[in-house]
C-alpha positions, 0 to 999 in steps of 0.5 A: 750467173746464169742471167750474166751467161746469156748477156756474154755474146763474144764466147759461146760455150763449146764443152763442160767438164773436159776432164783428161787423165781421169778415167773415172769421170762419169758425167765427162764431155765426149772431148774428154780423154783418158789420158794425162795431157802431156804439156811442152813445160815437162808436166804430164796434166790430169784435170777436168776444165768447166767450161772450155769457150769459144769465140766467133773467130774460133778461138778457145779459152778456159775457164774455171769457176770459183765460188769464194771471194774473188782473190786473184787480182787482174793482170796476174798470170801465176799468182806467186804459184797460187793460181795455176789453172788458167795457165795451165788449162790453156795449155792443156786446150792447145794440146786436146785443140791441135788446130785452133787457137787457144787465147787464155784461160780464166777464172769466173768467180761465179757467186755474189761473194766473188762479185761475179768477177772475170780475170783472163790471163792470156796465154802469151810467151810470158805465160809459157816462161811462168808455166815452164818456171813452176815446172822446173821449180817443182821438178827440182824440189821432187828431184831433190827430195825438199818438198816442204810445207811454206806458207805464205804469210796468213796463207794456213788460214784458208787453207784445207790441210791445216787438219793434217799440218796443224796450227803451228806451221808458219813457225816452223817454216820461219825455222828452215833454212832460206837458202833451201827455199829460195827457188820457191820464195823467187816463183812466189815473186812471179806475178 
């Protein structure tokens, strides 16, 4: 990973781990802010960003690196609500960077199980539009009260809360009304 950063001579780095709304980060850049970053979409964010890059024209991007096997595909902006970080970090870069252009995010699958893979999502009007579909997708379901566990097909398998959830959970959500689910099923259709 290392070698493959110094062959990269379009974006330099600028900051690492730019946190925002985590008080409690020690090793934090000096651009951090303590505060959550309140975006356009509604959703008050708090992170921390690995590395925030920039480009000769002075553009800024996002990247968040990952260590497993690269799953999201190129092209994709949400990843059915899976993959958020690109976006939303970028946002998040406009928000801290007032006066410079942000041009995307991305993620960096930064081992040799990823393949070292890039996927940049520009930050574009339909990243906005996909950003502002989650935000008021889970805006309504914690207004609602119907925040229920629905996996993805196969999806209990990686994930990490399967302790708490037990293995069963994809039957039971087969169980539960659709029609109750339906905005979650439709931002799951967003690419």
């Amino acid at each position: 990973m290392l070698r493959r950063s110094t062959e990269e001579t379009t974006w330099v780095p600028a900051h690492f781990e730019l946190s925002f709304g985590l008080i409690e980060r020690r090793d934090k850049d000096p651009k951090s802010v303590d505060e959550a970053v309140p975006l356009d979409c509604g959703i008050r964010l708090r992170g921390s960003i690995d590395l925030v890059e920039r480009r000769r024209d002075g553009a800024l991007r996002a990247t968040d690196y990952k260590t497993g096997k690269a799953r999201a595909a190129d092209g994709m902006i949400i990843g059915g609500g899976e993959i958020l970080q690109p976006v939303f970090y970028a946002l998040t870069l406009e928000k801290l960077f007032p006066g410079d252009k942000v041009d995307s995010g991305r993620l960096y699958y930064s081992t040799s199980n990823g393949e070292f893979k890039s996927v940049v999502i520009a930050l574009d009007d339909e990243a906005r539009r996909a950003a502002s579909d989650v935000a008021t997708t889970v805006g309504r379901a914690l207004e609602e009260g119907f925040l229920p566990a629905a996996p993805v097909a196969r999806g209990c398998e990686w994930c990490d809360y399967r302790p708490v959830c037990g293995p069963y959970e994809e039957l039971r959500t087969m169980r539960k009304r659709q029609d109750r689910l339906a905005p979650l099923l439709q931002l799951r259709k967003r690419v």
